[in-house]
N, C-alpha and C positions, 0 to 999 in steps of 0.2 A: 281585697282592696283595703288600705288604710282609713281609718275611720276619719269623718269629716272632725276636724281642727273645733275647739267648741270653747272658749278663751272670752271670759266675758268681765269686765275691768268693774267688781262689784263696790268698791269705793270711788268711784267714778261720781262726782256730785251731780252730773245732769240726768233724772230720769230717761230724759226723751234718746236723750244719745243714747244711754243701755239699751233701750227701749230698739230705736233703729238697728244698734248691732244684731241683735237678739236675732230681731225677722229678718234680718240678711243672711244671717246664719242657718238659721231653721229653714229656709225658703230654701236654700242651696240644695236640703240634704239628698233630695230625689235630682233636681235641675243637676248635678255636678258628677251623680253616679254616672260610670260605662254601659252600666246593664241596664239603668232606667233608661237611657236616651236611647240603647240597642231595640227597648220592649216598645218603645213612642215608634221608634219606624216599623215595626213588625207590623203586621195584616191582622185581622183580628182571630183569625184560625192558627197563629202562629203556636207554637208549642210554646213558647218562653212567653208571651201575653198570657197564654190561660194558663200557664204555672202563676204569674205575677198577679192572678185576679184569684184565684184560688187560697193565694196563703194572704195576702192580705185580706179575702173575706174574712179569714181564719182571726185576724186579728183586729179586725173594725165592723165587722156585718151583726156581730151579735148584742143585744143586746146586755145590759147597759154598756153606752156607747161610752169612749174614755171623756167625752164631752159632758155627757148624763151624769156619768157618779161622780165627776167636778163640781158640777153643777148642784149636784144634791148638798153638799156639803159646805160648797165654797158662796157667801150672797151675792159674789162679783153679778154685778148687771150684764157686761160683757159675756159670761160665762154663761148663765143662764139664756142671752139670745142666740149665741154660738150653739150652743146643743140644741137648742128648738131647730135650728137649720140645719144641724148636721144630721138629724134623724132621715131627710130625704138622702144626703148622699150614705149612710149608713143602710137604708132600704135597696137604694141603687147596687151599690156592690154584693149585695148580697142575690138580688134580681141578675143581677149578671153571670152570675156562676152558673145558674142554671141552663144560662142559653151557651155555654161554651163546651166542648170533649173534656174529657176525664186528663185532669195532669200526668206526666208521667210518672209510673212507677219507682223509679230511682231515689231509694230510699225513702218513702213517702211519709208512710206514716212515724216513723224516727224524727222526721222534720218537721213535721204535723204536730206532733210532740213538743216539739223545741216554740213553735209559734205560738201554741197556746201558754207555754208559760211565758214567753214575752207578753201576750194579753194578760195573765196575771200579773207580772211586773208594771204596767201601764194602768191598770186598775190600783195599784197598790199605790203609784205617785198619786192617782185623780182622788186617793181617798186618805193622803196624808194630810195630817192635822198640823206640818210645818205652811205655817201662813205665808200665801205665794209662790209654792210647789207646783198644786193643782194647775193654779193658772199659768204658771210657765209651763207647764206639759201639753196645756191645752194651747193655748197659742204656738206653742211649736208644731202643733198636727195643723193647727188655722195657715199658718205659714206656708208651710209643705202641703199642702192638701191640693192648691191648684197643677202645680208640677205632679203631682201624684196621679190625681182625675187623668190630666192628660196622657201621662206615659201607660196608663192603663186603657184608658176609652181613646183616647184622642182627641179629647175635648178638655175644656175649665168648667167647671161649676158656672150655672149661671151669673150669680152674683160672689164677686170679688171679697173678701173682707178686709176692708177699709178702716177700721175702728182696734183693730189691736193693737197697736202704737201706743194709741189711746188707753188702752186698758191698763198696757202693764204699765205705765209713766205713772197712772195714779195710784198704783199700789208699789211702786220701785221705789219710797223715799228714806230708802235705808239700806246703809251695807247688807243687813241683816235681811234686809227683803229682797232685795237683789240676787243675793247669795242664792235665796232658797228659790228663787224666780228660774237663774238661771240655771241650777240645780233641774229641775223640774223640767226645763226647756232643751238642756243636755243629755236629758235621759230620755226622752220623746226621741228627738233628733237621734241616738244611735238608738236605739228600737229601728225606726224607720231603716236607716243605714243597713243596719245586721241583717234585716231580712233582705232587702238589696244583695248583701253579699252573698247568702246562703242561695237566692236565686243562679246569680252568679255561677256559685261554685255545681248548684245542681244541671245547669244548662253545659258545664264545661264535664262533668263527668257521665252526659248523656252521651255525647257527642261521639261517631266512631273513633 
């Protein structure tokens, strides 16, 4: 599947309006996949669920969370309460794996491989020193994360976040931050996506 579209108008003079693109975009990356909305109907013994809860542990259960080493680096207020909360759904998924059967074998650890360096790639924005990076990576996981919770558990996190609009508008007051905003928020967004597809393609090369 084609990667979601990711088009962000960084000399745009309204924060708010980047701002709003931004989370629309981000928000879509799991809501607009085939295979995420195939795993949201699936049962929870499903094979293609507990492949989908397995490699995303693989890339958010561990600690530090792409939230955490944002947060260490970057003083955003936003960013700092963002990561105090995402350490429960970061506990969550990782409590989850344990109560599910073993993924399938089909090519596992080769892809297992591949996820972890997506986690180092997502560690690597949350620990750039381009001002505005961090927090567009992280607000793109803020974005995506209730579509995500759900196509994986079938549920949203209890509380919604409300306040990243907010976040990036206050630090969006320049092409230049903008750029590296959505920079930051684009490469989150296909992390998310890719692993999506490699599910994808692992469910279609199980198949008889």
């Amino acid at each position: 599947m084609a990667a979601l579209a990711f088009r962000l108008d960084a000399d745009a003079d309204d924060p708010h309006a980047f701002a709003g693109e931004l989370i629309a975009t981000a928000a879509a990356a799991t809501r607009s996949h085939a295979h995420a909305v195939s795993v949201a109907l699936a049962s929870s013994d499903d094979p293609s669920r507990v492949e989908a809860l397995h490699f995303f542990a693989l890339l958010h259960a561990e600690r530090p969370s792409v939230a955490a080493m944002a947060a260490s680096v970057d003083p955003d207020r936003w960013l700092a309460s963002f990561a105090e909360r995402f350490e429960a759904e970061r506990a969550w998924i990782g409590r989850s794996t344990i109560t599910v059967a073993a993924p399938r074998r089909t090519d596992l650890s080769r892809h297992e491989h591949l996820v972890r360096g997506q986690r180092e790639a997502m560690l690597t924005l949350a620990r750039s020193d381009r001002a505005g990076c961090a927090l567009g990576a992280v607000a793109a996981l803020a974005a995506d994360w209730p579509a995500l919770r759900s196509a994986l558990a079938g549920e949203v996190p209890e509380h919604a976040d409300i306040e990243i609009a907010t976040a990036i508008a206050a630090v969006a007051h320049s092409p230049a931050s903008r750029r590296a905003i959505g920079f930051g928020a684009a490469q989150m967004t296909a992390i998310h996506r890719t692993l999506w597809d490699l599910l994808e393609a692992r469910q279609a090369a199980s198949l008889p």
